[in-house]
Every structure is written in structure tokens, then in C-alpha cells.
MIPAVO-276181 format. One record per residue (C-alpha): residue number from 1; residue in three letters; x, y, z. Coordinates in steps of 0.05 Angstrom, whole numbers, plus 32768, in hexadecimal, padded with zeros to 4 digits. Example, Ala and Ser with C-alpha at 12.3 -4.5 7.8 and 13.67 -1.06 7.14 Angstrom:
+-----+------+------+------+------+
:  nr : rest :   xx :   yy :   zz :
+-----+------+------+------+------+
:   1 :  ALA : 80F6 : 7FA6 : 809C :
:   2 :  SER : 8111 : 7FEB : 808F :
+-----+------+------+------+------+
***
This chain:
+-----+------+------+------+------+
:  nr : rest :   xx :   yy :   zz :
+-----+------+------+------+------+
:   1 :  UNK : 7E6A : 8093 : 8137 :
:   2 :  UNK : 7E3C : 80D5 : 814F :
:   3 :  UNK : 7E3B : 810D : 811F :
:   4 :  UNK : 7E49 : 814F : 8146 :
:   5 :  UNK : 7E56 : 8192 : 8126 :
:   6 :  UNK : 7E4A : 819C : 80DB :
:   7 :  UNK : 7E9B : 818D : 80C8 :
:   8 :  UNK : 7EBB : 81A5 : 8084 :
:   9 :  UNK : 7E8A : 81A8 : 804D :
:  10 :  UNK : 7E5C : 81E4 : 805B :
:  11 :  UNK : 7E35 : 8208 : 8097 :
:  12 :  UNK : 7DF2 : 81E0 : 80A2 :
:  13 :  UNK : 7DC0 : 820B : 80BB :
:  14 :  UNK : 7DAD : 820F : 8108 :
:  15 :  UNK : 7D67 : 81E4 : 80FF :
:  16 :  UNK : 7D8E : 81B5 : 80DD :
:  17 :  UNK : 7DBF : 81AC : 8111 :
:  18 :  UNK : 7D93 : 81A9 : 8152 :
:  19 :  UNK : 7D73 : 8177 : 812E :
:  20 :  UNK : 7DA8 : 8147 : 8121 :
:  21 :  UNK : 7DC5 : 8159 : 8165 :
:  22 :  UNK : 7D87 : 814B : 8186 :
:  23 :  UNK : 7D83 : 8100 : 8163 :
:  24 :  UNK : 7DD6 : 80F8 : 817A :
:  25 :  UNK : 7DBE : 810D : 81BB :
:  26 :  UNK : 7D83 : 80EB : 81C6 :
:  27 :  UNK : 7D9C : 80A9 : 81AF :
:  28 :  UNK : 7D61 : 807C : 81C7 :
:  29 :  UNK : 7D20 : 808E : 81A5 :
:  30 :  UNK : 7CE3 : 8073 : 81C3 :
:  31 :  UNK : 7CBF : 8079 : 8181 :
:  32 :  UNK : 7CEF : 8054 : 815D :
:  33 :  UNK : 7CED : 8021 : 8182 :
:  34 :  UNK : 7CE0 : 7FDF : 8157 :
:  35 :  UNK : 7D06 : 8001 : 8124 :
:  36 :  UNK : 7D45 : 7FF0 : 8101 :
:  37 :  UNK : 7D66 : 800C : 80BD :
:  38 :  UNK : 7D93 : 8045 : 809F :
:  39 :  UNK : 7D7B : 8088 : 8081 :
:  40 :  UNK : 7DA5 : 80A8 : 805C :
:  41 :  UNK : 7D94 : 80F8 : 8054 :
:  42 :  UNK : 7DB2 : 811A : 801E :
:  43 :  UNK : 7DA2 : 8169 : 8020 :
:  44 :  UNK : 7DA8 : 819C : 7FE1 :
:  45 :  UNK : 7DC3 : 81DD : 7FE0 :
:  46 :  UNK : 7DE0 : 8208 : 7FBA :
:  47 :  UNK : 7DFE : 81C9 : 7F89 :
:  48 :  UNK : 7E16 : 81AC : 7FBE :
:  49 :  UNK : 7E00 : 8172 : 7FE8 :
:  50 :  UNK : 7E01 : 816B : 8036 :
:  51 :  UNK : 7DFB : 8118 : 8055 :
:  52 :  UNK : 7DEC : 80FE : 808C :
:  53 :  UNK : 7DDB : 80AE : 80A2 :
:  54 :  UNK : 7DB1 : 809F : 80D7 :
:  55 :  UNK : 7DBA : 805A : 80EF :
:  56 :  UNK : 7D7E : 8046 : 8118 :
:  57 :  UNK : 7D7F : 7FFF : 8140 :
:  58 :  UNK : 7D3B : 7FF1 : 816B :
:  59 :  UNK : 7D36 : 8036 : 817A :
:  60 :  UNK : 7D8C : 803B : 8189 :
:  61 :  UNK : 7D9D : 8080 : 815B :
:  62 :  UNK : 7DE0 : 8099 : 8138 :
:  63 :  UNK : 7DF3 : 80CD : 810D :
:  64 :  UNK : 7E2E : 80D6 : 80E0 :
:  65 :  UNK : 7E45 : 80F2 : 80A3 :
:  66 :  UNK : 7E5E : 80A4 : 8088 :
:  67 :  UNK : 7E55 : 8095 : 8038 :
:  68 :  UNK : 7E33 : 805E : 804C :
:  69 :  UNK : 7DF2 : 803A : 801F :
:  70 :  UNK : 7DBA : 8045 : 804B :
:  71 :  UNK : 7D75 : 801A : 8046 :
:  72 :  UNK : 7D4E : 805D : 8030 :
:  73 :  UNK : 7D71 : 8094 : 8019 :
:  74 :  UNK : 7D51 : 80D9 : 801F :
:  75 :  UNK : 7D51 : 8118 : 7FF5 :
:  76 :  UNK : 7D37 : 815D : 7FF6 :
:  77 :  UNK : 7D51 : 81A7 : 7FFF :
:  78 :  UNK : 7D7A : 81B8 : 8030 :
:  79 :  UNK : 7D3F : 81F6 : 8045 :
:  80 :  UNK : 7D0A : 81C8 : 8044 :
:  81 :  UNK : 7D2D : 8198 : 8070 :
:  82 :  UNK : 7D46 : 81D5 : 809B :
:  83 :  UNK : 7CF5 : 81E5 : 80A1 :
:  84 :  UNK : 7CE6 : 8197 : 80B0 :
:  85 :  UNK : 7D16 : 8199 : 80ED :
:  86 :  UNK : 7CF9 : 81E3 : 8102 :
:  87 :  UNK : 7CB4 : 81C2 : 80FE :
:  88 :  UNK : 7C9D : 81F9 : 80D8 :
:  89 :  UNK : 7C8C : 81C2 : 8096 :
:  90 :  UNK : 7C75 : 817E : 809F :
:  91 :  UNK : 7C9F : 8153 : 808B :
:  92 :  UNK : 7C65 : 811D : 8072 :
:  93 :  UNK : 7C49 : 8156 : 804F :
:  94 :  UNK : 7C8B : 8166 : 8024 :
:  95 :  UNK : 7C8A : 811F : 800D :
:  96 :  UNK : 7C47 : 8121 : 7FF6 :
:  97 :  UNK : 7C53 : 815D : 7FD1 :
:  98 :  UNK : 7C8C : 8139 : 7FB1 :
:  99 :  UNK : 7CC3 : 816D : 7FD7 :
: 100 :  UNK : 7CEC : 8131 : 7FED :
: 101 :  UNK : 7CFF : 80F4 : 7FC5 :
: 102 :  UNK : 7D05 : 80B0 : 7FE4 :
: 103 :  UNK : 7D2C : 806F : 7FD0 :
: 104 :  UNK : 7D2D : 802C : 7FF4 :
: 105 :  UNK : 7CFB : 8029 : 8038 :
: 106 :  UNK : 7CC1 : 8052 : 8036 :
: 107 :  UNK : 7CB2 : 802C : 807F :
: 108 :  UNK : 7CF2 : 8057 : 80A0 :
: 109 :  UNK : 7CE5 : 8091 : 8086 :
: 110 :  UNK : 7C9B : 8090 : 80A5 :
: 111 :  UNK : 7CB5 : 807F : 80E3 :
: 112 :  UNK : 7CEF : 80A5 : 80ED :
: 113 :  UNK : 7CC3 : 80EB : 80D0 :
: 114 :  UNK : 7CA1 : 80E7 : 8113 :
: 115 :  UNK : 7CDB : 8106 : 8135 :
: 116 :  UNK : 7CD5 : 8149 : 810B :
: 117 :  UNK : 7CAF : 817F : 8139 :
: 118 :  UNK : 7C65 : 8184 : 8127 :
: 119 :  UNK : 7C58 : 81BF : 80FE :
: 120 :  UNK : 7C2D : 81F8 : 8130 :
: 121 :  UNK : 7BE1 : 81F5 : 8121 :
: 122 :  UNK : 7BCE : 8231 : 80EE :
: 123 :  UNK : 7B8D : 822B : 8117 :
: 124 :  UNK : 7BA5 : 8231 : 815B :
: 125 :  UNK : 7BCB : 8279 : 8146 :
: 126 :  UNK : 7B8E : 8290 : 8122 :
: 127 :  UNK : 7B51 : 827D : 8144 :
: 128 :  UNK : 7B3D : 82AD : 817F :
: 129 :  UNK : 7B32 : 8283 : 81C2 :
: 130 :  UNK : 7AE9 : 8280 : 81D5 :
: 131 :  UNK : 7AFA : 829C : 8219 :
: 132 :  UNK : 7B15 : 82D4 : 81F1 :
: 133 :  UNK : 7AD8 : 82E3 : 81C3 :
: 134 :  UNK : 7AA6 : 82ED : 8203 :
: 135 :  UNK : 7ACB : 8320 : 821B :
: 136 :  UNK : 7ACB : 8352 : 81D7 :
+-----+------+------+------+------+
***
């Protein structure tokens, strides 16, 4: 069963739904691929809590909103999550900093962060292009 639409239960945030929508959508993901497990992604905000399962098999995806048990459950703020789908925070980076907490398979979660947009290079926006320094 796809998830589509964000349901009863609250207004998830645009990000947030592209994102989901885009792994319904998709369904095959090359780099998953080898791959097979449940995440379960639980997302606080404002005392309440948003879920969603993603049921990968060999690089087959689903979404849904099921209560199911999942083999590595997820958890974090819905805004950081929100800026992990964006790409605008990396998502390896958040769990480093101990943003997101992680139960069951730490192997899924490695994997399946690879589909979160890469964050833009701070470099690349601030560094002037040599082309463009000759010419001042």
C-alpha cells in the first residue's frame, strides 16, 4: 500500500512530501538494490508525531502510514527531516551530531540516507571561479 497525500493527522511540509512522493514514485531504486528491511520514520512536531514505513525489498520501495514494527526505526524533528529531504542538511551529518536517534539496523539507515539530496557545496557558492579572478 503507497502512501499518497499526507491524510488526517496534520499538514507535512512540502520537502517532506516530494520526498516521500518521489520514493512512492520511483519504486525501484538502483541504489538499494541488494537491500531488504523496514524503516520506520517517526517525525516530531509540535507534541505530536508524524509515521511513515518504508518497506524496501532488493531495491522494490513502499510507503505507508501502517503501525507496523519496522527493522530500524528512525527519529528526529520534523524541520530537520524537512531540511534532510530539501538537501539543505546532511542527513549523515545529523546523526553524528546526535539530531536523529536510531533503533534496530544501523546497515538500512546507511543505505537508504543515500537517497536524501546532497547538501550544495559552501565552497562552490563562495569561491570566485579562476576564469573570473583574471578578468578583475
Amino acid at each position: 500500500m503507497a502512501w499518497i497525500g499526507t491524510g488526517q493527522g496534520g499538514h507535512m511540509s512540502e520537502p517532506i512530501d516530494e520526498f516521500f512522493d518521489a520514493l512512492t514514485l520511483a519504486h525501484r531504486v538502483p541504489l538499494l538494490e541488494g537491500v531488504s528491511g523496514t524503516i520506520r520514520v517517526e517525525l516530531d512536531h509540535d507534541g505530536r508525531t508524524e509515521r511513515r514505513l518504508i518497506a524496501i525489498d532488493a531495491g522494490t520501495l513502499s510507503v505507508s502510514r501502517r503501525p507496523a514494527k519496522a527493522d530500524c526505526t528512525v527519529r528526529m524533528d520534523r524541520r530537520l527531516f524537512e531540511g534532510m529531504a530539501s538537501g539543505r542538511v546532511n542527513a549523515m551529518a545529523a546523526l553524528l551530531r546526535g539530531q536523529v536517534a536510531v533503533e534496530g539496523n544501523p546497515n538500512l539507515l546507511l543505505r537508504f540516507q543515500r537517497l536524501f539530496p546532497s547538501p550544495p557545496c559552501p565552497e562552490a557558492e563562495t569561491k570566485p571561479s579562476r576564469s573570473s579572478a583574471r578578468h578583475r
